[in-house]
N, CA, C and O of each residue as an XYZ file, in Angstrom:
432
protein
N     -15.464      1.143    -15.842
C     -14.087      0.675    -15.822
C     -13.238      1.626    -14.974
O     -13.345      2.849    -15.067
N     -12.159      0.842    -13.919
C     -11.307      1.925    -13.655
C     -10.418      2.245    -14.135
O      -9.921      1.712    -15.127
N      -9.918      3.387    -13.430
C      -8.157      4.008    -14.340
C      -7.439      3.560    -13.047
O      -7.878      3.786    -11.919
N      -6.227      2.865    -13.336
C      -5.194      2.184    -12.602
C      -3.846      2.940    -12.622
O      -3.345      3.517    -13.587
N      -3.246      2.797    -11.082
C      -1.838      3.542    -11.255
C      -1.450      2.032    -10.477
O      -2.178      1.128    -10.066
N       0.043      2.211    -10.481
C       0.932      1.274     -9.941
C       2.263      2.247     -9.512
O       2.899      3.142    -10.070
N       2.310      1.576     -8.242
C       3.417      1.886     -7.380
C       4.226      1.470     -6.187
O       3.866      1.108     -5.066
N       5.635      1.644     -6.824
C       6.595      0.988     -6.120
C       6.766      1.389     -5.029
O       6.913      2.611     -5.006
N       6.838      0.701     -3.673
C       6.945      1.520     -2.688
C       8.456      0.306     -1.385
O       8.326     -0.835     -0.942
N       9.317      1.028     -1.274
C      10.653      0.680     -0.422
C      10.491      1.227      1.221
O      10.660      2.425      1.444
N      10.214      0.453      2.145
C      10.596      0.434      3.506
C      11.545      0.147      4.161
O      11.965     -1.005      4.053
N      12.064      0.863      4.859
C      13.177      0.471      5.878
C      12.739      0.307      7.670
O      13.412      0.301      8.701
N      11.554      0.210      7.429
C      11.051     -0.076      8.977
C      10.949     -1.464      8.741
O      11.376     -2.213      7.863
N      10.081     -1.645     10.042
C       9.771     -3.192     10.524
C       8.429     -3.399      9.480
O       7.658     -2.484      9.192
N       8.339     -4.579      9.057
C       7.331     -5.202      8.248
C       5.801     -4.576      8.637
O       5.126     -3.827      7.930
N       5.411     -5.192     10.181
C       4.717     -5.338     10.965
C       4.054     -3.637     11.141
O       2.939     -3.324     10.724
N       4.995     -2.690     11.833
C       4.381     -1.261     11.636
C       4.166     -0.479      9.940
O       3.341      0.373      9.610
N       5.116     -1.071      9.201
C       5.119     -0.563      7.916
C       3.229     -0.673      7.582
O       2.414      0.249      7.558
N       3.021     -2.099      7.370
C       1.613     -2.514      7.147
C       0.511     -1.820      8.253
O      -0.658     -1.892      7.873
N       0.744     -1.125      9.639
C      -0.501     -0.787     10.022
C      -0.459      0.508      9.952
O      -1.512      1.045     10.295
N       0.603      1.390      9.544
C       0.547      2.579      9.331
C      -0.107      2.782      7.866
O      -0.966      3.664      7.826
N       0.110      2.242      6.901
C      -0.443      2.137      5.443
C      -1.825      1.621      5.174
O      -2.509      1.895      4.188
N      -2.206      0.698      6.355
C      -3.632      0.541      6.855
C      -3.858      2.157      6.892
O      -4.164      2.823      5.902
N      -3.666      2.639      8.125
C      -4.402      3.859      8.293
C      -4.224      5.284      7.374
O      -4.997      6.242      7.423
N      -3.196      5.193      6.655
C      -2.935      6.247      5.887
C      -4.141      5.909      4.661
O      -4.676      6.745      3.933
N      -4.333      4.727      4.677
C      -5.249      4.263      3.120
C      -6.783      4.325      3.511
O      -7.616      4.164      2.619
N      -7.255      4.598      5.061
C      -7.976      4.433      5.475
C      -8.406      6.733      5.788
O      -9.263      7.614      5.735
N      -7.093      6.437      6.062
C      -7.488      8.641      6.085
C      -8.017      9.286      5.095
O      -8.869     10.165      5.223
N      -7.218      8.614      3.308
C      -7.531      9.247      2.556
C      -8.884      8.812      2.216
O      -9.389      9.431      1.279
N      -9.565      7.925      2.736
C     -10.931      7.412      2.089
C     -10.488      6.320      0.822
O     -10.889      6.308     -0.341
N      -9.628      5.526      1.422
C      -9.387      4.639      0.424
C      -9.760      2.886      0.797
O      -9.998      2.503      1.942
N      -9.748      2.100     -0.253
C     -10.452      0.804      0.596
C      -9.231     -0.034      0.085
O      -8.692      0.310     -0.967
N      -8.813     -1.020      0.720
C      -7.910     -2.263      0.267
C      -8.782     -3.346     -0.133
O      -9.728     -3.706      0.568
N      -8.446     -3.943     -1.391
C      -9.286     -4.784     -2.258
C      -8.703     -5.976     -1.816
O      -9.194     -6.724     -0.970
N      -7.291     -6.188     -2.605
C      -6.845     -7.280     -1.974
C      -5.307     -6.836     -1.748
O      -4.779     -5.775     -2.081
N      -4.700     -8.018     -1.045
C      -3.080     -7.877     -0.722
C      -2.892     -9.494     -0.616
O      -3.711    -10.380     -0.373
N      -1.275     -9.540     -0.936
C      -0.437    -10.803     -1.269
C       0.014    -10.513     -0.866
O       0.125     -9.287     -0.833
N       0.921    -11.496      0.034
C       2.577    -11.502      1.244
C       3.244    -12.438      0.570
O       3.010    -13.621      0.324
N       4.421    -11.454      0.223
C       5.611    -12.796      0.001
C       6.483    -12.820      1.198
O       6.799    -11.834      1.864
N       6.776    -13.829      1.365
C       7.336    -13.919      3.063
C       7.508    -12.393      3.774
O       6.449    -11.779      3.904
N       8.421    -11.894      4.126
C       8.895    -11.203      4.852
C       9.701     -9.796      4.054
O      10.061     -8.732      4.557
N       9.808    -10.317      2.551
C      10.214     -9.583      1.791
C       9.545     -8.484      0.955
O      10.210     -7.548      0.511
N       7.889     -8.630      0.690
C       7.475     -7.990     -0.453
C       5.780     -8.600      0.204
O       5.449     -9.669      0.716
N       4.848     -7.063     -0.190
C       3.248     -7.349     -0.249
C       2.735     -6.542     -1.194
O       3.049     -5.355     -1.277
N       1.891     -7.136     -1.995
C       1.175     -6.060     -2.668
C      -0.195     -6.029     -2.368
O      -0.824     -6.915     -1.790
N      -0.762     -4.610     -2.928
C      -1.869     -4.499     -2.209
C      -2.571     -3.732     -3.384
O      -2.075     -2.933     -4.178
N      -3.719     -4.141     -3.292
C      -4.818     -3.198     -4.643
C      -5.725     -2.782     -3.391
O      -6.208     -3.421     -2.456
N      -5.754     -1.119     -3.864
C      -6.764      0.228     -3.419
C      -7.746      0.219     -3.942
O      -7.709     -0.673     -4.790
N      -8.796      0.783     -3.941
C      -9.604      1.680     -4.701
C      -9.847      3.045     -3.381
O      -9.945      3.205     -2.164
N      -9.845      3.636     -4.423
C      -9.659      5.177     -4.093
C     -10.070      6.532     -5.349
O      -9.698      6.598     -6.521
N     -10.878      7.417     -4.633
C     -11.284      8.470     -5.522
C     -10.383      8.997     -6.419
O      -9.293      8.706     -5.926
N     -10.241      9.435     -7.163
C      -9.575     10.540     -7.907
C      -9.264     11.912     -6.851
O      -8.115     12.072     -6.440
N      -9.969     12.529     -6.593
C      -9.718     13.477     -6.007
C      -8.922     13.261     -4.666
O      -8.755     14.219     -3.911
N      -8.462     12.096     -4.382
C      -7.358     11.756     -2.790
C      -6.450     10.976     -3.311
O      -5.586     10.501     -2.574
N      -6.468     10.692     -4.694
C      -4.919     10.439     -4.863
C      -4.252     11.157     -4.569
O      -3.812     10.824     -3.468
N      -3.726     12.293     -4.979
C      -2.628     13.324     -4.443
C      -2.538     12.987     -3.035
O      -1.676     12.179     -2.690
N      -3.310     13.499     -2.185
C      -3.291     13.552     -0.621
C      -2.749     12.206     -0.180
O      -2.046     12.149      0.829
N      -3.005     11.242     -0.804
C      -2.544      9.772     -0.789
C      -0.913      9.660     -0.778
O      -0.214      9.374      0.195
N      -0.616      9.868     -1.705
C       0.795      9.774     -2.545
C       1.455     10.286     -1.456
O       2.084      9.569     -0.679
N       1.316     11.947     -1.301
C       2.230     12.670     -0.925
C       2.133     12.397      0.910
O       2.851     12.787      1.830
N       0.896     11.552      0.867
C       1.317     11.244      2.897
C       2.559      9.824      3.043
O       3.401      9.722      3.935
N       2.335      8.851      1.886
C       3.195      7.647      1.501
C       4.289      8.358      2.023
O       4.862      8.352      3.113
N       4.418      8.913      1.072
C       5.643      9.675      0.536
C       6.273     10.264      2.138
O       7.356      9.727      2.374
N       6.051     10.743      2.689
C       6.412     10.779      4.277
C       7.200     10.324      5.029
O       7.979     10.946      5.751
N       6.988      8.533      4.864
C       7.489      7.604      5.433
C       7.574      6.326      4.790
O       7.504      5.208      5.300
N       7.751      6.690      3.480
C       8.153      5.157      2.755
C       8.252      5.758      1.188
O       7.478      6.603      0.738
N       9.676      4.975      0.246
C       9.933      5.901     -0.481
C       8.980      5.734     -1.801
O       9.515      4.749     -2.309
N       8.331      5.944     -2.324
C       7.193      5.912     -3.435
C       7.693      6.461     -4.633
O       8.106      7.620     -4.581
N       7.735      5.819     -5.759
C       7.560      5.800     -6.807
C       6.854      7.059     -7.438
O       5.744      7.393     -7.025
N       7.497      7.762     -8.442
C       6.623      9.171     -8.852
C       4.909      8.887     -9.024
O       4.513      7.741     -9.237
N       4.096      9.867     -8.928
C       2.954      9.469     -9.448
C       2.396      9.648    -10.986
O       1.215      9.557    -11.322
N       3.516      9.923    -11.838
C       3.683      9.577    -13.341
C       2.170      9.609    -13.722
O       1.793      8.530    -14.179
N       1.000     10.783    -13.632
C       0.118     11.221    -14.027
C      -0.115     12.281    -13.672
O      -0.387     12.456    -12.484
N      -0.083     13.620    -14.797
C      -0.560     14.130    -14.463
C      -2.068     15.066    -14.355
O      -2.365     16.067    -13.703
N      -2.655     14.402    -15.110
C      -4.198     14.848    -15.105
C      -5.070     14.272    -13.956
O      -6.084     13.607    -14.168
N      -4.703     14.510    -13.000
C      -5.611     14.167    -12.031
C      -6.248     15.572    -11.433
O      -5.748     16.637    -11.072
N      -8.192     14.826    -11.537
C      -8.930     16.057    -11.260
C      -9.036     15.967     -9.822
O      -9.265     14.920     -9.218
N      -8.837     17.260     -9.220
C      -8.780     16.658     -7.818
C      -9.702     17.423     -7.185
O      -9.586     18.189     -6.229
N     -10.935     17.014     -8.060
C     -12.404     17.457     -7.735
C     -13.634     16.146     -8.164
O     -14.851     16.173     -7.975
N     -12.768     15.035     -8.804
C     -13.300     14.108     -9.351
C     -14.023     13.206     -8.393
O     -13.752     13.450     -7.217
N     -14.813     12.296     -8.577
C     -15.171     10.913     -7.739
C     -15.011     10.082     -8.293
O     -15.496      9.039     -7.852
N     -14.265     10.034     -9.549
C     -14.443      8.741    -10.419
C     -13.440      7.787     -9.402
O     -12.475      8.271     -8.811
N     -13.851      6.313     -9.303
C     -12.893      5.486     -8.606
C     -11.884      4.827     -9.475
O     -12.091      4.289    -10.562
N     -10.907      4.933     -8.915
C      -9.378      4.449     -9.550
C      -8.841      3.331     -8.398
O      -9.032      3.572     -7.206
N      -8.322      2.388     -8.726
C      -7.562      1.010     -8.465
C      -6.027      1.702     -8.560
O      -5.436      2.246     -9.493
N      -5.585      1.377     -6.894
C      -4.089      1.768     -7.225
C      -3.437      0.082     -6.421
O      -3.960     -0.583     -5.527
N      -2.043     -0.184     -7.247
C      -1.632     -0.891     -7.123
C      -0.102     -0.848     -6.378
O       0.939     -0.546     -6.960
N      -0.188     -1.106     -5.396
C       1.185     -0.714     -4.541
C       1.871     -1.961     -4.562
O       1.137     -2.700     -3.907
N       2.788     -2.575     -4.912
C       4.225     -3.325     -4.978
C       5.387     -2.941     -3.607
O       6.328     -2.150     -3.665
N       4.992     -3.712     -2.517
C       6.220     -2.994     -1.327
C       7.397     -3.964     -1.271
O       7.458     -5.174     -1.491
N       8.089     -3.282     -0.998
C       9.388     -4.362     -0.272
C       9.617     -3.641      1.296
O       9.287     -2.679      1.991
N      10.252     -4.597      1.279
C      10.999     -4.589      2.853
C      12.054     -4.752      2.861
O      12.456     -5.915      2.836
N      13.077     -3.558      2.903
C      14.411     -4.061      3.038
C      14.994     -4.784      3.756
O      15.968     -5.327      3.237
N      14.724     -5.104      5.115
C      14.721     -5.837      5.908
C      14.305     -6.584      5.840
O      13.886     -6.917      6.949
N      14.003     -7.440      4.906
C      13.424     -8.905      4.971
C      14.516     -9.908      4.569
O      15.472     -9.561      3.876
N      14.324    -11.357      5.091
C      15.336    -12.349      4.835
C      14.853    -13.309      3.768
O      15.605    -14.025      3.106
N      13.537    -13.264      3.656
C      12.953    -14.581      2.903
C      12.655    -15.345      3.647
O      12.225    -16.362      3.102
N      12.667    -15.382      4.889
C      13.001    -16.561      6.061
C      11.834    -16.400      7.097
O      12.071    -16.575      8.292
N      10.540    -16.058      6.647
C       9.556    -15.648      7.641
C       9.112    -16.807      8.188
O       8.696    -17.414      7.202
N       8.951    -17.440      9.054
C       8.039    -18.529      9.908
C       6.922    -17.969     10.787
O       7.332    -17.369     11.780
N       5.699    -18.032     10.645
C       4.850    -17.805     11.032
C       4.069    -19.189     12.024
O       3.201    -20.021     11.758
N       5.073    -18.829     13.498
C       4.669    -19.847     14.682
C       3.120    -20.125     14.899
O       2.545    -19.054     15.095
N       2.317    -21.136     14.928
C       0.853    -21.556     15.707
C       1.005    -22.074     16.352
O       1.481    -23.187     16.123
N       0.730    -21.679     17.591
C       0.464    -22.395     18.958
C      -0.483    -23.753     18.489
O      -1.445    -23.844     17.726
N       0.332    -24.861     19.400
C      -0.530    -25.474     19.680
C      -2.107    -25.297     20.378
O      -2.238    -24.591     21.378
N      -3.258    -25.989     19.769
C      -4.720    -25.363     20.631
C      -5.119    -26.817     21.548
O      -5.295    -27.719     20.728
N      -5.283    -27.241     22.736
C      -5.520    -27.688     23.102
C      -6.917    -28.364     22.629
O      -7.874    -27.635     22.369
N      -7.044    -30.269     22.488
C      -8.146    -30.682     22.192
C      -8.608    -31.269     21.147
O      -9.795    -31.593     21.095
């Protein structure tokens, strides 16, 4: 079974870089994205799995460039491998609700 954190996380960038920088930050610490939900333009959430021992390193790179939610645990062994499920909740301040996502016509 895993141990689960959840966290709120507020952007004031663009949607679009917000999501590929958090790609790679989740990808530095040795972390995997399970799944993610888009609500229009406003809000995505996303489930991690990630070691114990790179939560911290995790958090505090978020924490950098998007405002994160405390990490409201503190027994983390940060020598552990046990895998933990983290649950990130984002918004976008900049969002309208109003996303349209254009498809070209494909010829044929």
């Amino acid at each position: 079974m895993y141990n689960k954190l959840n966290w709120t996380l507020f952007s004031n960038r663009d949607r679009n870089e917000t999501i590929n920088d958090l790609k790679d930050i989740i990808s530095k610490n040795n972390g995997w994205i399970v799944t993610s939900n888009f609500f229009s333009d406003l809000a995505v959430s996303i489930t991690i799995e990630i070691q114990e021992k790179d939560i911290i390193c995790l958090h505090s790179e978020l924490n950098r460039f998007m405002n994160v939610s405390e990490l409201k645990y503190d027994n983390i062994d940060e020598n552990s491998e046990k895998e933990w499920w983290v649950f990130f909740n984002i918004t976008f301040t900049q969002g309208t609700g109003d996303l349209i996502n254009e498809i070209p016509a494909v010829p044929g």
